[in-house]
C-alpha positions as CSV (number, residue, x, y, z in Angstrom):
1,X,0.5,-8.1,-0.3
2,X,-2.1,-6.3,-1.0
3,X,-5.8,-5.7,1.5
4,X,-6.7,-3.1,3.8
5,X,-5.8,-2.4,7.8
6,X,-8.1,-0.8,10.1
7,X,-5.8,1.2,12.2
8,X,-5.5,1.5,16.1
9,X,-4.8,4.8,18.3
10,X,-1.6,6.1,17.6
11,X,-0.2,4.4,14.5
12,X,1.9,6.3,11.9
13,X,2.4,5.6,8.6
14,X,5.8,4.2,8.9
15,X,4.8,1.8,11.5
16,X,1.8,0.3,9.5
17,X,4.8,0.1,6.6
18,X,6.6,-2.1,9.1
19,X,3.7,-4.3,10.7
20,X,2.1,-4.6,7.7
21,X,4.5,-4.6,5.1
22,X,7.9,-5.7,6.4
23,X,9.6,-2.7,5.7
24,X,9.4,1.1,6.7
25,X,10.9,1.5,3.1
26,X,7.2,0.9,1.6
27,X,6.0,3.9,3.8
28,X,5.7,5.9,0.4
29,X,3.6,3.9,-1.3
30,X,1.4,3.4,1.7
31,X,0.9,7.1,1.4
32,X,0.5,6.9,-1.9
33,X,-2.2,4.0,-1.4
34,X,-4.3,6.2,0.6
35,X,-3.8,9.9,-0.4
36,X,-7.0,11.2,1.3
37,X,-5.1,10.3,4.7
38,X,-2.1,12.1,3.6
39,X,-2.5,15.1,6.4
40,X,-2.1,12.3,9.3
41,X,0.3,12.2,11.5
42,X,-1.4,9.7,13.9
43,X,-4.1,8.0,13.3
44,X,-6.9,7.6,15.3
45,X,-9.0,3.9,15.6
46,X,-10.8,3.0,13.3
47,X,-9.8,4.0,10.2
48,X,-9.5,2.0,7.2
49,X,-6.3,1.8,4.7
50,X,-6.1,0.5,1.5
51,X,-2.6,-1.7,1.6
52,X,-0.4,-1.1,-2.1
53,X,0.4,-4.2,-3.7
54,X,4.6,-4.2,-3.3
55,X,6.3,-4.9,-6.5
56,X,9.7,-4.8,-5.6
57,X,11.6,-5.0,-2.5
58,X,14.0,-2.3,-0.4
59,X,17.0,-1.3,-1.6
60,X,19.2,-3.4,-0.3
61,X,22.2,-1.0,-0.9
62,X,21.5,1.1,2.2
63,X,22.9,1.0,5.3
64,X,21.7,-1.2,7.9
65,X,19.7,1.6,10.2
66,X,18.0,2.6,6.9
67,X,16.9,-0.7,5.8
């Protein structure tokens, strides 16, 4: 999956990895995606995010609260 997402008060990175990617697993390469939004913590309305294209999925070795 790969786009953008225009973000809406208070959204965190690992909660745009969930919506948006299925998995709070892909909330590093979110980051990674759009490193000149690294310094938020919340985001405000309105800003725009590049989505990463996934290549693989989360490790499914972890336990299940970390999946």
């Amino acid at each position: 999956m790969s786009g953008s997402y225009t973000t809406v008060q208070g959204d965190t990175w690992d909660l745009i990895a969930y919506r948006k990617l299925g998995s709070t697993d892909y909330t590093d390469q979110l980051i990674s995606a759009n490193l000149e939004h690294v310094g938020k913590l919340l985001f405000p309305a309105g800003v725009t995010l590049r989505l990463p294209e996934i290549a693989e999925k989360p490790n499914a070795n972890l336990p299940p609260w970390k999946r």
